[in-house]
C-alpha positions in Angstrom: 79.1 101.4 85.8 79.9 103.5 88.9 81.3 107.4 88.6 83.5 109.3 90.6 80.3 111.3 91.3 78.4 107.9 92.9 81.7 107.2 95.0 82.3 110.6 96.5 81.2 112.1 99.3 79.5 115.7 98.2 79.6 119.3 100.0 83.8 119.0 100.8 84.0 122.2 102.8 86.5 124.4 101.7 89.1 127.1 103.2 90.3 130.1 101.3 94.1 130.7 100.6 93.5 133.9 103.1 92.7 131.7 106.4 95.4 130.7 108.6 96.3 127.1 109.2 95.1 127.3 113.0 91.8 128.0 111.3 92.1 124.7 109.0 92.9 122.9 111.6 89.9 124.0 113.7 87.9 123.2 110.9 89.2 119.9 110.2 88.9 118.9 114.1 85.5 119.8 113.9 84.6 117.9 110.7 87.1 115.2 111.3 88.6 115.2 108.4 92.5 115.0 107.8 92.4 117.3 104.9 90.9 120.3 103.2 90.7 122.0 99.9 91.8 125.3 99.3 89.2 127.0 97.0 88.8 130.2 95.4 85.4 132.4 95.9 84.5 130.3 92.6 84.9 127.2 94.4 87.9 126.7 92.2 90.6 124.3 93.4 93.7 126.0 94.2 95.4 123.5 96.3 94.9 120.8 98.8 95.7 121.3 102.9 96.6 118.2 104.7 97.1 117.9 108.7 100.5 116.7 107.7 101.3 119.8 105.6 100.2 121.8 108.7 102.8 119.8 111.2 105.7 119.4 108.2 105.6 122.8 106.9 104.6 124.7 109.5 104.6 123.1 113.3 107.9 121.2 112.9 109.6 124.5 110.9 109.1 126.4 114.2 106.6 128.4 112.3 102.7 129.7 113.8 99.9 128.3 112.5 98.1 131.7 113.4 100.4 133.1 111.5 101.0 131.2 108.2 98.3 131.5 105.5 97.0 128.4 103.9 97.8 129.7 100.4 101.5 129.2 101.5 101.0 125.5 101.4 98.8 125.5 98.1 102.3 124.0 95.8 101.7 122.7 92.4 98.7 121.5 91.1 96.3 119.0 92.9 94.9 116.0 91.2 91.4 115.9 90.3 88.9 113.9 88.5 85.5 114.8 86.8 82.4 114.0 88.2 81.5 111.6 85.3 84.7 109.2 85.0 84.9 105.9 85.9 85.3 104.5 89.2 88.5 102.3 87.6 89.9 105.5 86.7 89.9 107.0 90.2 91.4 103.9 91.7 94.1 104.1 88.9 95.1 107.5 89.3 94.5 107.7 93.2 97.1 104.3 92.9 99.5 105.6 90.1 99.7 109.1 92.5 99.6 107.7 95.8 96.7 109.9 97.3 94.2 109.1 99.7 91.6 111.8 98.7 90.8 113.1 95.5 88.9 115.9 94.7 86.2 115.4 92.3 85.1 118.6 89.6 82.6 119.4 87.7 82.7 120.0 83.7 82.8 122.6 82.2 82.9 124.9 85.3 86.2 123.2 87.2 84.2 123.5 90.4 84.7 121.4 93.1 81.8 119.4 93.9 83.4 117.0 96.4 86.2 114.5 97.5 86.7 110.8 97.6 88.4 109.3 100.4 90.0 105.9 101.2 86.4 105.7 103.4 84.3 106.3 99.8 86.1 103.7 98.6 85.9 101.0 100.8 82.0 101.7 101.1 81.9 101.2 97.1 84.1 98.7 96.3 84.4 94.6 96.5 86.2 93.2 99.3 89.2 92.1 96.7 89.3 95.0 94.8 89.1 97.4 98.0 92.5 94.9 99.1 94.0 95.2 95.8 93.5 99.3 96.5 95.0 99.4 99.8 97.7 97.0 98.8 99.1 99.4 96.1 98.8 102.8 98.2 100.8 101.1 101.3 103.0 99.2 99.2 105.5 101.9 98.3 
């Protein structure tokens, strides 16, 4: 049986709520990557930053990205899955939620300990299953 640990890809870089969005997207240019997580000095999950967010909420707004702190953008609560669950269950929540990336935690601590992507998935899956995925996230 394969675990959200065996899917994901480890050492998700995070940014603090304190760095500006110019700075997130420097540091997703660089990684190329089309999101971050926002972490606490614990490595605890506060939030996720996506380059959408960044041109939504910020760029189209008329607002600096120098300027605006990525805590601003870290709304509700992000979805998350332990380290140890089942790869069905991240395809079920990551289909039920509509998310491309999912952070993965570790229990008891909470701390992030990486992310699974659309990418993690298709290297993981079945060729049907891996359609049956993409088919439900573009569907609606």
């Amino acid at each position: 049986m394969t675990t959200a640990k065996e899917i994901m890809h480890s050492g998700a870089e995070c940014v603090t709520g304190e760095q500006t969005l110019a700075e997130a997207a420097r540091i997703m240019r660089d990684r190329g990557v089309g999101a971050l997580p926002i972490c606490d000095a614990e490595q605890k999950l506060l939030g996720i930053l996506t380059d959408r967010d960044i041109v939504l909420k910020c760029v189209a707004e008329g607002r600096d990205p120098a300027a605006v702190r990525c805590a601003e953008l870290a709304a509700g609560r992000p979805l998350v899955i332990e380290e140890d669950e089942e790869a069905d269950l991240v395809l079920e929540v990551m289909e039920e939620h509509l998310v491309r990336r999912l952070p993965v935690i570790n229990h008891p601590d909470h701390h992030l300990v990486g992310m699974i992507t659309e990418a993690d998935i298709a290297r993981h899956l079945s060729q049907d299953r891996l359609a049956e995925f993409v088919t439900a996230i573009t569907a609606r």
